[in-house]
C-alpha positions in Angstrom: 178.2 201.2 173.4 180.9 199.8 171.3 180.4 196.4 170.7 183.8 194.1 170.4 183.1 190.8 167.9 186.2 188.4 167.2 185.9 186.4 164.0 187.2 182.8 164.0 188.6 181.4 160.5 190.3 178.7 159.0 192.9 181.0 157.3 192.8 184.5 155.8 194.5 186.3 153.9 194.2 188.9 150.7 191.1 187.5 149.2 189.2 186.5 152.4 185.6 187.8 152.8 185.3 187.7 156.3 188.0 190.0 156.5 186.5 192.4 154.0 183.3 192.4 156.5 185.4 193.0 159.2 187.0 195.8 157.8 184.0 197.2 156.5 182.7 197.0 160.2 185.6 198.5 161.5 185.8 201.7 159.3 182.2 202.4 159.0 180.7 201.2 162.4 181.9 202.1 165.6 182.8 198.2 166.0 185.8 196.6 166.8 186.4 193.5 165.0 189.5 191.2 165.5 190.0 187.3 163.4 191.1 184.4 165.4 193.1 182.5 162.3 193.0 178.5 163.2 195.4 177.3 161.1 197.0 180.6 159.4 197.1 184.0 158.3 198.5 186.4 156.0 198.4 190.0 155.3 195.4 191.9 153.6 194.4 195.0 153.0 193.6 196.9 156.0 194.7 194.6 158.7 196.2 197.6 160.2 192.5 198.4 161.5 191.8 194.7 162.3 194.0 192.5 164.6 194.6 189.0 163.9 196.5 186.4 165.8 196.6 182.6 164.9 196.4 179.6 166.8 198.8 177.8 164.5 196.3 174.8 165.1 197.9 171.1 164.7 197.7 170.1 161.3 195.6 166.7 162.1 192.3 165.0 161.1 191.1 166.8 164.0 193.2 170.2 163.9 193.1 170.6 167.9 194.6 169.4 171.1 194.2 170.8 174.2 196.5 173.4 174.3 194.9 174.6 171.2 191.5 174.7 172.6 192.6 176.4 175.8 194.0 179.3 174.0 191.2 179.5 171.8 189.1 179.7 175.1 191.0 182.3 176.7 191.3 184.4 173.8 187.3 184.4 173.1 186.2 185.5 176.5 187.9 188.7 175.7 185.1 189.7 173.2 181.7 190.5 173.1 180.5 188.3 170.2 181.8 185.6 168.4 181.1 184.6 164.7 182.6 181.6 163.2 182.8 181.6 159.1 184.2 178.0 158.3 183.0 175.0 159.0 186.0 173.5 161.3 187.1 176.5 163.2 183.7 177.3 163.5 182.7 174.3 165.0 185.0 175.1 167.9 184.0 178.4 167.7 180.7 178.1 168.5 180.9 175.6 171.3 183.7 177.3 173.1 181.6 180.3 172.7 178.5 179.2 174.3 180.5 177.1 176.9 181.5 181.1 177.3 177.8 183.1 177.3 178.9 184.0 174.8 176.7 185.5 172.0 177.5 183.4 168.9 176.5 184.6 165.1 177.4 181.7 162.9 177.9 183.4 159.1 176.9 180.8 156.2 178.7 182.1 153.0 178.5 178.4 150.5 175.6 175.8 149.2 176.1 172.6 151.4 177.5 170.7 148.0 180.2 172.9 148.7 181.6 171.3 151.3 182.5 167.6 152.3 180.0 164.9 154.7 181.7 165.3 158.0 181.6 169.6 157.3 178.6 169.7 156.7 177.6 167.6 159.9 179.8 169.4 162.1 178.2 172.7 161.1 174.4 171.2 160.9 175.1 170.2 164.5 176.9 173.0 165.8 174.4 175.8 164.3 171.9 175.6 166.8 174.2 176.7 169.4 174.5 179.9 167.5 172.2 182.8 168.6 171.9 183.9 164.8 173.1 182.3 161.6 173.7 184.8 158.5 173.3 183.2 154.8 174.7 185.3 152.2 171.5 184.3 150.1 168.2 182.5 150.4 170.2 179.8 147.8 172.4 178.9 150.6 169.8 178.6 153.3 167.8 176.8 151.0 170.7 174.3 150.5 170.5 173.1 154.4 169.9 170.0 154.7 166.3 168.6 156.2 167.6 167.6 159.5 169.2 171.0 159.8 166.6 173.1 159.1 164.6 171.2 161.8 167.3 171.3 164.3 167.6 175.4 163.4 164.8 177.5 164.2 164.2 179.8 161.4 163.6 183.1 163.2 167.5 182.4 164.1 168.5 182.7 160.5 169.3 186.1 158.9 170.1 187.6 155.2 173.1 189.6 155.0 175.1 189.5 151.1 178.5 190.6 150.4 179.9 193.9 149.7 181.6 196.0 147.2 184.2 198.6 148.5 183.7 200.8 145.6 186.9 203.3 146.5 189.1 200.1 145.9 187.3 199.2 142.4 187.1 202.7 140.8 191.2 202.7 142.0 192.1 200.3 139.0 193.2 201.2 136.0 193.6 198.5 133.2 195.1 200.5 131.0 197.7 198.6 129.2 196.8 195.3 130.7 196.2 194.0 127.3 199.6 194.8 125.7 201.1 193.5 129.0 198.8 190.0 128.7 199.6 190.2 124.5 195.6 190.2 124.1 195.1 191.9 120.4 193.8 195.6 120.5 190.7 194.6 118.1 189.7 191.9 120.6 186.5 191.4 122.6 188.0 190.4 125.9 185.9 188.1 128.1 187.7 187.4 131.9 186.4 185.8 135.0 188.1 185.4 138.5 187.6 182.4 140.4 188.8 178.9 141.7 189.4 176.3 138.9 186.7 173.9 140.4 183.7 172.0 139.2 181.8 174.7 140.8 183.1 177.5 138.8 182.7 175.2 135.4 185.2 177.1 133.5 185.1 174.0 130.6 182.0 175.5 129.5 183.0 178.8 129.3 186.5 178.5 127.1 184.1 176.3 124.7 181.8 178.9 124.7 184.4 181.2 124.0 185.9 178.7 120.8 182.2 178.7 119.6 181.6 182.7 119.9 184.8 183.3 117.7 184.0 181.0 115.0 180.2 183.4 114.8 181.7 186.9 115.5 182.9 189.5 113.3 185.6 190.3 116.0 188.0 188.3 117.9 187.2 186.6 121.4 189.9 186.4 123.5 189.5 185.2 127.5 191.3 185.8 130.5 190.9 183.7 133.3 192.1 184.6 137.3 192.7 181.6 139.9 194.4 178.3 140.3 193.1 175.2 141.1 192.8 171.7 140.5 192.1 171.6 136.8 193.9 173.5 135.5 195.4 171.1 133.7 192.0 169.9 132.6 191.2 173.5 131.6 194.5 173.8 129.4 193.5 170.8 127.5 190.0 171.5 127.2 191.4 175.1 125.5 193.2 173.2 123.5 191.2 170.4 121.9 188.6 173.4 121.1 191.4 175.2 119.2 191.7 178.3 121.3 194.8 177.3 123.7 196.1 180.8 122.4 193.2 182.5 122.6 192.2 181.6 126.6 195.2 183.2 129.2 195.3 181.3 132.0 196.4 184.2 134.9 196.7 182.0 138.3 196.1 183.4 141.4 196.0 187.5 141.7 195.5 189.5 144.3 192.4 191.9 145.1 194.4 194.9 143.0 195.4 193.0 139.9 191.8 191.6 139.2 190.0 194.9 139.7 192.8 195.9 137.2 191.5 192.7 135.2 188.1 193.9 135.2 189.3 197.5 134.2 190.3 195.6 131.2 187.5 193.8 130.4 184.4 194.0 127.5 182.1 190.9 129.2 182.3 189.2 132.5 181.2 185.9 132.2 180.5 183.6 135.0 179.0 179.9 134.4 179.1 178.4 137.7 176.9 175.6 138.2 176.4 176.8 142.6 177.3 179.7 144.1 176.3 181.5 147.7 176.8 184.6 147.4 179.3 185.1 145.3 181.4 188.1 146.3 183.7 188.1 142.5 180.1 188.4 140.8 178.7 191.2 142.9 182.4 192.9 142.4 181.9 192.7 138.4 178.4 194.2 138.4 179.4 196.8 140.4 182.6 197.4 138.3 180.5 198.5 135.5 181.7 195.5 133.3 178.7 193.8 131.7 178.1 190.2 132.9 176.7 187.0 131.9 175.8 184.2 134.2 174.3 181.1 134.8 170.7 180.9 135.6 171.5 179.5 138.9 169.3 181.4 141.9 172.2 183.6 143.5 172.4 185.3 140.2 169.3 185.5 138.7 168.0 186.9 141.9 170.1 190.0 142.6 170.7 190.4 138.9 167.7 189.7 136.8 167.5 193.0 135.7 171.3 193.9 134.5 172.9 191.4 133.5 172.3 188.3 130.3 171.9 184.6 131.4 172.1 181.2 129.7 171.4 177.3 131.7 174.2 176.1 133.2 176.4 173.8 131.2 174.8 175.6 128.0 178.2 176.5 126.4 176.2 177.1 122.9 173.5 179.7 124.9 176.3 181.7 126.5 178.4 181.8 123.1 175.4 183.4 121.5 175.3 186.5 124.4 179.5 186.7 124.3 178.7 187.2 120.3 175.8 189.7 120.9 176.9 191.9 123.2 180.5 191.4 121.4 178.6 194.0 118.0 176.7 195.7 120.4 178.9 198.3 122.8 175.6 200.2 123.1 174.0 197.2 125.2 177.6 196.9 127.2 177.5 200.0 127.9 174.0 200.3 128.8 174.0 196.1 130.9 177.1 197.8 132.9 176.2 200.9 133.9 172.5 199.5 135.2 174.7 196.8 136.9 177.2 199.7 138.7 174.2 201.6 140.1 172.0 198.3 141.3 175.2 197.4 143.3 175.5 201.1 144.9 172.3 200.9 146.0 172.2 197.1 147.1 175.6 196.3 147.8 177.9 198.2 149.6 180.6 197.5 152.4 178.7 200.2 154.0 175.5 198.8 154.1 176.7 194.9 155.0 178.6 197.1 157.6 175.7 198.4 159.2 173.5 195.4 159.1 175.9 193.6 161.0 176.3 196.3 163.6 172.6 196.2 164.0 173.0 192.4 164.4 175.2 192.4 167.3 173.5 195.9 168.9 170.0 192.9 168.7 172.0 190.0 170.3 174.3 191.9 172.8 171.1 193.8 174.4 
C-alpha cells in the first residue's frame, strides 16, 4: 500500500537534504512524499515530483500563532506519517502530529553543539513523542544530551546516512572551470563546499594550504564554495598567510556548479571540527575526488579506508597530505576511485530510499 509521508522544515530550497531524501523516496519507492516549509521555500531540483507548500509562519521569537498552527493541523491529517527535520518546525511537527495519531519519525541530521540551548531543549523534549528518531550517524546520537537519551528509549532510535544521486554527479563536467576561476593549469587544486562557520574550520585549511605551497614542487591553489559569517575572517586569514591570491573565495553555488567544482578538483579537503553526516563529504568520495579530513568520528568511520586524515586544527598534518598526494597522482587516482565504489555500495539515494520506505511500511503497520 502506498504510504503518504509529509515532511515539515524550516526552509528548503536547492541545497536542502531533506528534499534530496524526499526525492529519492519519491523516484525509487512507491512513496509519496510532500514538505510542509514553516517559514519558506524555494525551488530544487525535482520539486516537480514533490509538492511543497509553506506556511509563511510569523517571523517571531516563537514563529507561530494560531492561525499558523491551525493550518499546520489541517494540512498534517492529510498524510500518513509525519517526519520533522529541524529543530523548530519540528517541534510543532511532532506535537501536532501525535495530537493527530499520527505516526511521527523525527530525522536527526547535526551534533547538538550544532544548535543553540533553547533548540536543543525543544527537540530533547519533543523526541519522545516521536515513534522513531533517525540519526544520520552514531556521532550525532552519541551527541544527545544525558537527559535525552534517558527521556528517548533507544530501540526508538534508527541509523539512516545521506545519499549520493550519482546520475547528477557523473553529469558535471569541469572542464574549463579553471581558466574560467584563473586557477594556473600546472596547479594542484584543493576545493571544499560548505558554510563559512567555526564548524567547517576553513582557517585551518587556507593555512594549510600557505604551508603546502612553500613544501611542494607544484603550486597549491584552493577553491572554496559557501558564504557565511567569516568570510571576512577567512579573507584576512588568506591574507596574513600570503596566499589571498592563491585561495578563491566562490560564495554560495548551487548543487550543479559544485559537482562542476569537484569535476575540477585534484584533493578535497575537509577540516571540520563536528559534522553529522555530512552530505558534501559523502558527495566528494563518491565523486571520485580524493579527500582529506579531520579525524573527527563521522569521517573516520565511513571513510577509514579511502580517504587520508590529520587532527583537527592540525593545519601542519593536513599540509603534509595536500603535499603528498599533490607528487603522487598514482595515490589520487588510486584514494578516489576506492572512495567512488565504497559510496556505490554504501551510499546511494537508492538505498537511503528504501530504508526509509521500510521505516514507514514498520510504523504504519
Amino acid at each position: 500500500m502506498t504510504v503518504r509521508a509529509c515532511y515539515v522544515v524550516n526552509a528548503v530550497d536547492e541545497t536542502s537534504v531533506p528534499a534530496d531524501i524526499a526525492r529519492g523516496l519519491v523516484e525509487h519507492t512507491d512513496a509519496e512524499v510532500d514538505i510542509l516549509a514553516w517559514f519558506a521555500a524555494e525551488g530544487f531540483h525535482g520539486d516537480d515530483a514533490v509538492g511543497v507548500t509553506c506556511l509563511d509562519a510569523p517571523d517571531t521569537t516563537t514563529g507561530i500563532d494560531r492561525d499558523t498552527y491551525r493550518r499546520a493541523r489541517e494540512f498534517l491529517r492529510e498524510y500518513d506519517v509525519v517526519q520533522a527535520h529541524h529543530n523548530h518546525s519540528g517541534s510543532f511537527a511532532k506535537a501536532i502530529g501525535r495530537r493527530l495519531g499520527l505516526p511521527v519519525v523525527s530525522r536527526e541530521g547535526n551534533m547538538r553543539r550544532g544548535f543553540n540551548r533553547l533548540g536543543r531543549v525543544a527537540n530533547g523534549l519533543t523526541n519522545p513523542l516521536a515513534d522513531r528518531v533517525v540519526c544520520n550517524s552514531r556521532a550525532v546520537y552519541d551527541s544527545f544530551r544525558r537527559w535525552e537519551r534517558l527521556a528517548l528509549p533507544e530501540a526508538k532510535v534508527v541509523f539512516i546516512p545521506n545519499g549520493v544521486e550519482f546520475d547528477r554527479l557523473d553529469a558535471a563536467d569541469g572542464d574549463g572551470w579553471r581558466s574560467a576561476h584563473g586557477v594556473d593549469d600546472d596547479a594542484v587544486l584543493v576545493g571544499t563546499a560548505g558554510l563559512l562557520t567555526e564548524q567547517k574550520d576553513h582557517a585551518t585549511l587556507i593555512r594549510a594550504v600557505a604551508a603546502a605551497r612553500s613544501a611542494s614542487d607544484r603550486p597549491v591553489e584552493l577553491a572554496i564554495a559557501g558564504d557565511g559569517p567569516l568570510e571576512a575572517d577567512l579573507r584576512e586569514t588568506a591574507r596574513a598567510a600570503g596566499v589571498a591570491d592563491s585561495v578563491h573565495f566562490l560564495g554560495r553555488l548551487d548543487r550543479s556548479a559544485v559537482y562542476e567544482l569537484l569535476d575540477a578538483l585534484d584533493v578535497y579537503a575537509m577540516p571540520s571540527r563536528w559534522e553529522g553526516f555530512s552530505a558534501a563529504a559523502v558527495e566528494a568520495v563518491g565523486s571520485g575526488t580524493p579527500c582529506v579530513f579531520s579525524t573527527i568520528p563521522p569521517f573516520v568511520e565511513p571513510y577509514e579506508e579511502v580517504a587520508r586524515f590529520h587532527p583537527v586544527g592540525d593545519h601542519e598534518a593536513l599540509a603534509r597530505h595536500l603535499v603528498g598526494l599533490a607528487a603522487d597522482p598514482a595515490e589520487r587516482r588510486r584514494l578516489g576511485s576506492a572512495g567512488r565504489d565504497l559510496v556505490q555500495r554504501r551510499y546511494t539515494v537508492e538505498r537511503v530510499a528504501e530504508r526509509y520506505r521500510s521505516l514507514y511500511a514498520e510504523i504504519t503497520d
